[in-house]
C-alpha positions as CSV (number, residue, x, y, z in Angstrom):
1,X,0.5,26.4,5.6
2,X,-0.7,23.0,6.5
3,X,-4.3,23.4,8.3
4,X,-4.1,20.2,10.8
5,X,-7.4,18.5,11.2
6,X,-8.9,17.1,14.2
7,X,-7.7,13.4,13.6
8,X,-5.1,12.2,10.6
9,X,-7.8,10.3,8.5
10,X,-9.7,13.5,7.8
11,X,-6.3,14.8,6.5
12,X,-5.3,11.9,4.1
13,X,-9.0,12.3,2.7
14,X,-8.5,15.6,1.9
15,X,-5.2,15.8,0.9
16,X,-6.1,12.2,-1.1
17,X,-9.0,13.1,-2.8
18,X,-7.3,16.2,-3.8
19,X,-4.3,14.0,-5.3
20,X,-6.8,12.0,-7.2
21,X,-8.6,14.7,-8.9
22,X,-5.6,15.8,-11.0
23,X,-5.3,13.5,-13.9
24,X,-1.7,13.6,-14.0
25,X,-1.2,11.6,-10.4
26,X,-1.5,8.2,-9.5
27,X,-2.9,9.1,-6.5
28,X,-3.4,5.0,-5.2
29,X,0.6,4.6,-6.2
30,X,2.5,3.8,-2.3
31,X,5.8,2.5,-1.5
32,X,5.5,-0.1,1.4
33,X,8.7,-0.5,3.2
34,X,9.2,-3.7,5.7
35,X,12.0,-5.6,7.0
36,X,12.7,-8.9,8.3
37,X,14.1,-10.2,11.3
38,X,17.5,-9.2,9.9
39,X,16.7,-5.6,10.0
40,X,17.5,-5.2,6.3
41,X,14.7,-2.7,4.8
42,X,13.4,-3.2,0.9
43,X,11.0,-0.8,-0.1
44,X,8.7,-1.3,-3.2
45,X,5.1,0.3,-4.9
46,X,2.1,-1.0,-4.3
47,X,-1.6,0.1,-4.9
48,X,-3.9,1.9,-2.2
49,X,-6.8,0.3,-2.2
50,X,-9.5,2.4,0.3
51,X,-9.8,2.4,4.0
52,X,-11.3,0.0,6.1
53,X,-14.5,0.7,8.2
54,X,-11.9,0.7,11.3
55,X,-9.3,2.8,9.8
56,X,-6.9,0.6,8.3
57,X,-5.1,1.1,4.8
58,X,-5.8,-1.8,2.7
59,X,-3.4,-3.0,0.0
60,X,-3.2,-6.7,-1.8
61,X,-0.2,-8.8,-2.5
62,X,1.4,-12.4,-2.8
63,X,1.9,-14.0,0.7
64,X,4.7,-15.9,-0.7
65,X,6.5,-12.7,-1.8
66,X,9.6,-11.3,0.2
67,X,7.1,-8.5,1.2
68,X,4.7,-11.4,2.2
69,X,7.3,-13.5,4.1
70,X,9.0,-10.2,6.1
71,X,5.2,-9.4,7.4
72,X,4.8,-12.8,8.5
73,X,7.9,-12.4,10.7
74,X,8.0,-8.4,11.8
75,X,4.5,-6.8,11.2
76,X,5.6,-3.0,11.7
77,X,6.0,-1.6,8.1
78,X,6.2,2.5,6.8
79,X,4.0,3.7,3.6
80,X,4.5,6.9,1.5
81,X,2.3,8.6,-1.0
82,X,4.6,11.0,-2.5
83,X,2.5,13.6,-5.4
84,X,5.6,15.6,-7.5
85,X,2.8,18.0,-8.9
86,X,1.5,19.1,-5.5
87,X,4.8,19.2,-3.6
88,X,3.2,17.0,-0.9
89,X,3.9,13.2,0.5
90,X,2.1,11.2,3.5
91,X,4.6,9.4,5.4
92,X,2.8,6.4,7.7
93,X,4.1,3.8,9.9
94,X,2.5,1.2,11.7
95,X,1.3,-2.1,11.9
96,X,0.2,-5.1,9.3
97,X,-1.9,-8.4,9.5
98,X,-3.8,-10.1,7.1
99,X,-7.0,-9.3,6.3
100,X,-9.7,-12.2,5.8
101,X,-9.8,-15.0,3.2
102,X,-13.7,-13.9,2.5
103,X,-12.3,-10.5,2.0
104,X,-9.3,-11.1,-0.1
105,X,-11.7,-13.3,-2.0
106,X,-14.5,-10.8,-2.9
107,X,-11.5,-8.0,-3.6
108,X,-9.9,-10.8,-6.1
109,X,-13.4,-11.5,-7.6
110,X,-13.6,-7.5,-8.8
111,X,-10.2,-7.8,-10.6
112,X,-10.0,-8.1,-14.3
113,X,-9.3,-11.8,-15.6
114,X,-6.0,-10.8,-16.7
115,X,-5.0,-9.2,-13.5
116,X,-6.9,-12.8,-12.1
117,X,-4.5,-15.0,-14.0
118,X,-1.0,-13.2,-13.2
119,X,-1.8,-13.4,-9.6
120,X,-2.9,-16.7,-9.9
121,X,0.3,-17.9,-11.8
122,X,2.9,-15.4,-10.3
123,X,5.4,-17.1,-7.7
124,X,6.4,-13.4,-7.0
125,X,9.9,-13.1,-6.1
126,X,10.9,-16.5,-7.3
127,X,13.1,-17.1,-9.7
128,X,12.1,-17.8,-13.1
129,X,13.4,-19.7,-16.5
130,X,12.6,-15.9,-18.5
131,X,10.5,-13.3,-18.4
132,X,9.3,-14.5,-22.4
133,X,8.6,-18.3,-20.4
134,X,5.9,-16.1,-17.9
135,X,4.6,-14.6,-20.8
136,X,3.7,-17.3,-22.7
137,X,2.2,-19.2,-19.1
138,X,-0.1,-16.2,-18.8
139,X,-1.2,-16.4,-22.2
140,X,-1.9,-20.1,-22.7
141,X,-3.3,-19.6,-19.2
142,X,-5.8,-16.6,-20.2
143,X,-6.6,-18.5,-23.6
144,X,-7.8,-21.4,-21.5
145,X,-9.8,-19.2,-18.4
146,X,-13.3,-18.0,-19.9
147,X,-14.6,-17.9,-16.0
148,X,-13.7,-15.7,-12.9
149,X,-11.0,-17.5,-11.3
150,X,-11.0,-18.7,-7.5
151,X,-8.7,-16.2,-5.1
152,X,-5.5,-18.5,-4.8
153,X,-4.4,-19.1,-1.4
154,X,-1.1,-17.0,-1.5
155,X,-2.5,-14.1,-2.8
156,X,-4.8,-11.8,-0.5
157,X,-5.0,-8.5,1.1
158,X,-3.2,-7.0,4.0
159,X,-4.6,-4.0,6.8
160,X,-2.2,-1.7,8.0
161,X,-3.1,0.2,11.3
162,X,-1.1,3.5,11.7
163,X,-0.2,5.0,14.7
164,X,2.2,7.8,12.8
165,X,1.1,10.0,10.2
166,X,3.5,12.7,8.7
167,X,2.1,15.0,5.9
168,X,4.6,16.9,4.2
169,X,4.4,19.9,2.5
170,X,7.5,21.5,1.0
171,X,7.9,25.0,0.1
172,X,11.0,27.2,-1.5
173,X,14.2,27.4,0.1
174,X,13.6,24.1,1.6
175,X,11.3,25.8,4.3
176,X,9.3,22.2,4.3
177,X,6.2,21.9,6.2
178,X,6.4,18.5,8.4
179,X,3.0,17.8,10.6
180,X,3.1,14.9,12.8
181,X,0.3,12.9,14.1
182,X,1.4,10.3,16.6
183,X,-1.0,7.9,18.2
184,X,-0.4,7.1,22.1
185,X,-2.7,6.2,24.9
186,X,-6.0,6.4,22.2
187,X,-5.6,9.9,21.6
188,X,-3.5,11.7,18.2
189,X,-0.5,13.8,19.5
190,X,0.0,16.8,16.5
191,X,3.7,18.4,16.5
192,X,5.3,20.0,13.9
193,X,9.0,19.4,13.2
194,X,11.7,21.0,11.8
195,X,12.1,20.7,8.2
C-alpha cells in the first residue's frame, strides 16, 4: 500500500532516496516530455539534478535543442522516474522556465572538463558531417582546454514547478497503486485512481 504523505515532495524524497540507495538504479535517470506549438510530443532522458529551495526539479540542457526551442514556446512539460527493481514510477507534470545565467554558470563550473567541452561544442539536435567528425572536435578541443571552461550561452539549466504528482506502485494481477497529488488554489488535492 502506498502511505500518502502530507505534501508530494516529502513523498519523491522518500521514495527517491530509496531509489538511489540500490546500486542497480539510476535513480537521477527522467524522461522529460514537451511539445511545441504543434502539439506533437517527443519525449527523451535527462538527469535529475536536486530540488530547488522553492520546490522546483532542476535539470540542465542545450537551449538550442528541440527540447530547448519547444520550452521556449509551450512551457508545460510531464517527467517520469520510472525504477524496474522497485515496481514504482513518479509521474509529474507542470511548468518550465529557465533558471539563472549565475546559476547555470556555477552548476556548469562543477561538471568534469569533458562533460565541459561536449556541452560547449555540442549544437544538440543539429545535424552533423559524422558522429567520427564530433569525436575528433571534442578531442582536439579537450587536448587544447587545460582550464575550466566559461558556461556557454546555449547551455544552462531549466526549473520545473509541478502542480501534478502521480506515484505509482504496481502490484500482481495488474492491481496498480495510482496516488494523485494535484495542486489547485495553494493547497495539494490527494485521490487515488483506478489502476
Amino acid at each position: 500500500m502506498i502511505t500518502p504523505h502530507a505534501d508530494p515532495f516529502t513523498h519523491f524524497n522518500a521514495w527517491f532516496d530509496k531509489a538511489e540507495s540500490d546500486t542497480s538504479i539510476d535513480a537521477e535517470a527522467m524522461a522529460l516530455a514537451t511539445a511545441a506549438n504543434d502539439a506533437k510530443p517527443s519525449v527523451r532522458m535527462v538527469y535529475f539534478r536536486g530540488m530547488s529551495t522553492a520546490k522546483q526539479i532542476k535539470f540542465y540542457s542545450n537551449y538550442n535543442s528541440r527540447k530547448g526551442q519547444e520550452l521556449a514556446t509551450n512551457t508545460h512539460a510531464a517527467l517520469l522516474f520510472y525504477w524496474y527493481p522497485l515496481n514504482r514510477q513518479i509521474r509529474i507534470e507542470g511548468t518550465v522556465k529557465r533558471m539563472s545565467a549565475k546559476q547555470s554558470a556555477s552548476y556548469f563550473a562543477s561538471r568534469p572538463l569533458p562533460s565541459q567541452v561536449s556541452s560547449y561544442l555540442s549544437q544538440q539536435s543539429r545535424r552533423i558531417k559524422s558522429y567520427q567528425d564530433f569525436e575528433r572536435q571534442f578531442a582536439a578541443k579537450l587536448a587544447k582546454t587545460t582550464t575550466s571552461l566559461a558556461c556557454p550561452s546555449h547551455w544552462g539549466g531549466y526549473l520545473l514547478t509541478p502542480d501534478r504528482f502521480e506515484f505509482y506502485c504496481g502490484h500482481p494481477h495488474r492491481l496498480n497503486e495510482r496516488l494523485i497529488y494535484e495542486h489547485s488554489n495553494d493547497v495539494w488535492d490527494i485521490f487515488n485512481v483506478s489502476p
